[in-house]
matplotlib code that plots the C-alpha trace (Angstrom):
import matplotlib.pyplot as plt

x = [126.9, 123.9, 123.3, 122.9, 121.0, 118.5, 118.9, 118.7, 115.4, 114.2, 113.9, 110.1, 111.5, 113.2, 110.1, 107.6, 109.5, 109.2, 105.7, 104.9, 106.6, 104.1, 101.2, 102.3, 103.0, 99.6, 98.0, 100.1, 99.1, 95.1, 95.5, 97.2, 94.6, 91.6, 93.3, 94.4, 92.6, 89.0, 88.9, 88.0, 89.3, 92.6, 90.7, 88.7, 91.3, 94.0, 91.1, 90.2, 94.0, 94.4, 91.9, 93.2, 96.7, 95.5, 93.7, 96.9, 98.9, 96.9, 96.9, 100.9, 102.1, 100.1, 101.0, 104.7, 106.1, 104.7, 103.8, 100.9, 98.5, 96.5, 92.6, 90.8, 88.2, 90.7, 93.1, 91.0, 89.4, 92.9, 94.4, 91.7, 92.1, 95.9, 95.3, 92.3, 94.6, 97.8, 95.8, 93.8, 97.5, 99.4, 97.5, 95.9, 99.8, 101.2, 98.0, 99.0, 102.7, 102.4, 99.5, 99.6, 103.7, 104.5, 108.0, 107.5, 106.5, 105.5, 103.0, 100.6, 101.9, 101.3, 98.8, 101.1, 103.8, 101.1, 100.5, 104.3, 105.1, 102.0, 103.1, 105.8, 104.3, 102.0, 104.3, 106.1, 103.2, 101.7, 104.5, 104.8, 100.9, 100.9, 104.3, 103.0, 99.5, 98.0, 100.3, 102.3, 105.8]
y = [95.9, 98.2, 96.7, 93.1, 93.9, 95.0, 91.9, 89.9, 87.1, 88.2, 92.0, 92.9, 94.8, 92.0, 90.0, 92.2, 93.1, 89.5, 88.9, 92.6, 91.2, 88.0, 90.2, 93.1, 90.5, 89.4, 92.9, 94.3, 91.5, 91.9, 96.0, 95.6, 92.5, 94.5, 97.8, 96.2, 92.8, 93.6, 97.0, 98.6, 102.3, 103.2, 103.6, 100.9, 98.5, 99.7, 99.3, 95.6, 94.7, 96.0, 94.9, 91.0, 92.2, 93.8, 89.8, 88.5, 91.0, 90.7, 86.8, 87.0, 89.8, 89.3, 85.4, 85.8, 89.5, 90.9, 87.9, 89.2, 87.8, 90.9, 89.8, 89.9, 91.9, 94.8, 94.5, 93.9, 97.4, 99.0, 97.5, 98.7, 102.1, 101.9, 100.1, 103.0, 106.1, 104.2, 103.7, 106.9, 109.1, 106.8, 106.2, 109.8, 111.2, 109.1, 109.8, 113.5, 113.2, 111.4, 112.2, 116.4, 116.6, 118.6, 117.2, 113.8, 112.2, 108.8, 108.8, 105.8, 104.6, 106.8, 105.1, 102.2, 103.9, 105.9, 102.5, 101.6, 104.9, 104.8, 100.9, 102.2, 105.0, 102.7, 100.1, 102.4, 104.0, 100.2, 99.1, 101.9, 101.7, 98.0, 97.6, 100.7, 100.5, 97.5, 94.8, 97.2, 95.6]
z = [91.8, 91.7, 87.8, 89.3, 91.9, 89.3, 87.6, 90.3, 89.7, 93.0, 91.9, 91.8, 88.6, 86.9, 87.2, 86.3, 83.4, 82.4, 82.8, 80.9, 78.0, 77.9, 78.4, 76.1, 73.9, 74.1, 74.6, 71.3, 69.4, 70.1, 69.4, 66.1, 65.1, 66.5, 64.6, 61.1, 60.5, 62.5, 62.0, 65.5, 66.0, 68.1, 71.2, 71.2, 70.2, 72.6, 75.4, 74.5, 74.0, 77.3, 79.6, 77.7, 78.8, 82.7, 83.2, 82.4, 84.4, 87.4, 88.2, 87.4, 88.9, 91.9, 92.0, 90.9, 90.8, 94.3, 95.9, 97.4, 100.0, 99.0, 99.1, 95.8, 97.2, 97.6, 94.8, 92.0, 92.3, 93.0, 90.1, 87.8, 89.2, 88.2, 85.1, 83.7, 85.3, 83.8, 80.1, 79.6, 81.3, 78.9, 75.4, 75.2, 75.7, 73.1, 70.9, 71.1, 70.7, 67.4, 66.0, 66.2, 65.9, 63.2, 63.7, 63.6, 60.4, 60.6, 57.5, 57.4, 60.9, 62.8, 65.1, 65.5, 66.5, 69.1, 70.3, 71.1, 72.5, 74.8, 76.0, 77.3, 79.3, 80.5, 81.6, 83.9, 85.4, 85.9, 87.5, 90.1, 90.5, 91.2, 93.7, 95.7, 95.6, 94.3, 96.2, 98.3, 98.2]

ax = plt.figure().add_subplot(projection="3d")
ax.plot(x, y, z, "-o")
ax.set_aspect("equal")
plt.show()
């Protein structure tokens, strides 16, 4: 009962959980082409791939997930607030987890795997930052 409640489509969790995985998808994507193909450094790659991934979160999550009637005016600058906090909290942790273990050996991935450990992070803190701050559900 509790389980399908969380599963429920009308679950501000449920459906912000599906529109994070389009704009992950898309944010991942950008990071690992900036990082690989172009070239760019870990931080400014995850910050590009991010701020692609926050335009993409904001119009949905507002529109769909919350539902908000929120005024652009005020939730723009409250969701950028939650999305730097959530990004610098998020990506320098992970950076520091991976990169100065001395337990954890990923070899020539470790800033990948920086990258997916941070996403997560950031995708819990976004999420309680946007339902009880940005659209206040």
């Amino acid at each position: 009962m509790i389980l399908g409640k969380y599963l429920n489509r009308t679950n501000t969790i449920f459906r912000f959980l599906l529109i994070g995985i389009v704009n992950t998808c898309v944010g991942i994507s950008a990071i690992l082409t900036l990082l690989n193909v172009v070239g760019l450094s870990y931080w400014l790659s995850t910050l590009i791939g991010n701020c692609i991934g926050a335009i993409i979160s904001y119009v949905l999550n507002k529109r769909f997930t919350f539902k908000s009637t929120v005024k652009n005016r005020k939730g723009i600058p409250i969701f950028a607030l939650v999305i730097i906090v959530s990004y610098l909290f998020s990506y320098q942790l992970g950076y520091e987890i991976i990169q100065k273990s001395r337990f954890l050996d990923f070899g020539i991935y470790k800033e990948e795997i920086s990258v997916l450990l941070a996403t997560f992070m950031y995708a819990v803190l976004n999420y309680l930052g946007q339902r009880y701050l940005t659209f206040k559900c």
